[in-house]
N, C-alpha and C positions, 0 to 999 in steps of 0.2 A: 174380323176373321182371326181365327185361334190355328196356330200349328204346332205340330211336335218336332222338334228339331233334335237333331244330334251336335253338340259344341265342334267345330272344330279346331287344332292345336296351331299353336304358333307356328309351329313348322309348315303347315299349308298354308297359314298367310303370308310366310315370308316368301313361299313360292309363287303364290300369285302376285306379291309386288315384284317378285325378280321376273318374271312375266309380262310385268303391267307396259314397258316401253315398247314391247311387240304387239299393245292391245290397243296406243293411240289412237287408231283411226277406226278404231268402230263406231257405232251408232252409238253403243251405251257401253261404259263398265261398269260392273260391279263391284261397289269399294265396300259391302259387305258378305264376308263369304260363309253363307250358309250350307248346312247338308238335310236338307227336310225327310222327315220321316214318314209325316200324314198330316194333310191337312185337315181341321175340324170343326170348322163349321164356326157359326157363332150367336152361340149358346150362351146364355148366362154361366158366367166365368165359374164360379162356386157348383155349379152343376158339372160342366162340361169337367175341372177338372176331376170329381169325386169320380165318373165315368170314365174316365181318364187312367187314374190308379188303379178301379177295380179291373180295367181291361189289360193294364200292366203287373196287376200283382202274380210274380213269381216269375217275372222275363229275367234272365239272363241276361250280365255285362255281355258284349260281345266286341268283333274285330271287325276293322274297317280297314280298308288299305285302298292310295288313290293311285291308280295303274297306270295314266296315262291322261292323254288328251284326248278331245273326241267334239263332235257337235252334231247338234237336231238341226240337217239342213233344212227340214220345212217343221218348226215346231208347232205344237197342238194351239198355243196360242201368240200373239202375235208376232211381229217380223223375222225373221231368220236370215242366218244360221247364227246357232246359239252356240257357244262357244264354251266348252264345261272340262275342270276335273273329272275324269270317270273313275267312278269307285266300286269297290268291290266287295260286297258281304253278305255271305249267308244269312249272318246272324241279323243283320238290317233288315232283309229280303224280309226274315221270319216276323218280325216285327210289325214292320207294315201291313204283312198279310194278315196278322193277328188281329189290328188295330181297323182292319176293315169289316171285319165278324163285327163289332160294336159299333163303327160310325161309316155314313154313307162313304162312297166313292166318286172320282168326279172322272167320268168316263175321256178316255185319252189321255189322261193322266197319273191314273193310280188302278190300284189291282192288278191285271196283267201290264197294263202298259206303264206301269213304273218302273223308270230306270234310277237309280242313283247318282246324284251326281252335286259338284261346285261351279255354280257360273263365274266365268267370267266377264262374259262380254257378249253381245249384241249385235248383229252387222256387222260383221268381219270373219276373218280364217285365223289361222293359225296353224302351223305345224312344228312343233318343237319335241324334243325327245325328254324327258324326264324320269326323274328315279323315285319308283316307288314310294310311299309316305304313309307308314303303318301305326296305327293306336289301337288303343283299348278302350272300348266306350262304357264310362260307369255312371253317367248321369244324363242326362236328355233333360229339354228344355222347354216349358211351353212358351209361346213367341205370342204375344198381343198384336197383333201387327196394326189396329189402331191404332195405340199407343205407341209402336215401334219400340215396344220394350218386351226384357223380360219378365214373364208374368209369377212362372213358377218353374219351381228347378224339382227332379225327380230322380232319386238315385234308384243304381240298378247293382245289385238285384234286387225289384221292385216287390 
């Protein structure tokens, strides 16, 4: 399975370790912290990405900013409550919906039911108050997630 991801900056990792002591006692954490864009299927790599470019050629860097805490008390898929970054971006929004024109959706999860967001963790709560964390997104990444690598990197404006 192929996804598109957005990097995100040291500064929201170092939030989630300053985080990580109030996340002890979940079910799971997350010690990596991703911002997925679309998930894509999985295609023959050299296909999916040429498909890939062509559905990104001419997007727009854009702004992301993480506003807060939040969680999916009963998430689309398994245990809850999920425990996330919530983030903020037109220009995200606009992407993903564009990248749905080209590759299926996975109902519950994407098209309208897409939120944005950085897990942290799995079976637990949280309430903590945080300050804002704003970038500039100029490159986006395809995630192998067989491999658990990066596969390919795509600068933007694409």
């Amino acid at each position: 399975m192929y996804s598109l991801n957005v990097p995100v900056p040291g500064e929201v990792s170092r939030l989630a370790a300053d985080l990580f002591p109030q996340l002890v006692g979940f079910d799971r954490i997350r010690e990596r912290h991703t911002l997925l864009a679309k998930r894509l299927g999985d295609e023959e790599f050299y296909t999916l990405e040429t498909r890939l470019r062509q559905a990104l050629s001419g997007a727009p860097a854009f702004e992301v900013q993480v506003t807060g805490i939040d969680q999916f008390d009963q998430p689309t898929r398994g245990p809850g409550p999920v425990v996330y970054l919530a983030v903020e971006s037109p220009g995200l929004m606009d992407l993903h919906n564009r990248l749905t024109e080209t590759f299926t959706t996975i109902d519950g999860l994407e098209g309208n039911d897409y939120t944005p967001h950085i897990t942290l963790g799995r079976g637990g709560t949280l309430s903590a108050t945080i300050e804002p964390i704003t970038w500039t997104v100029s490159q986006l990444e395809l995630f192998d997630a067989k491999h658990r690598e990066v596969a390919s990197r795509i600068r933007l404006p694409a």
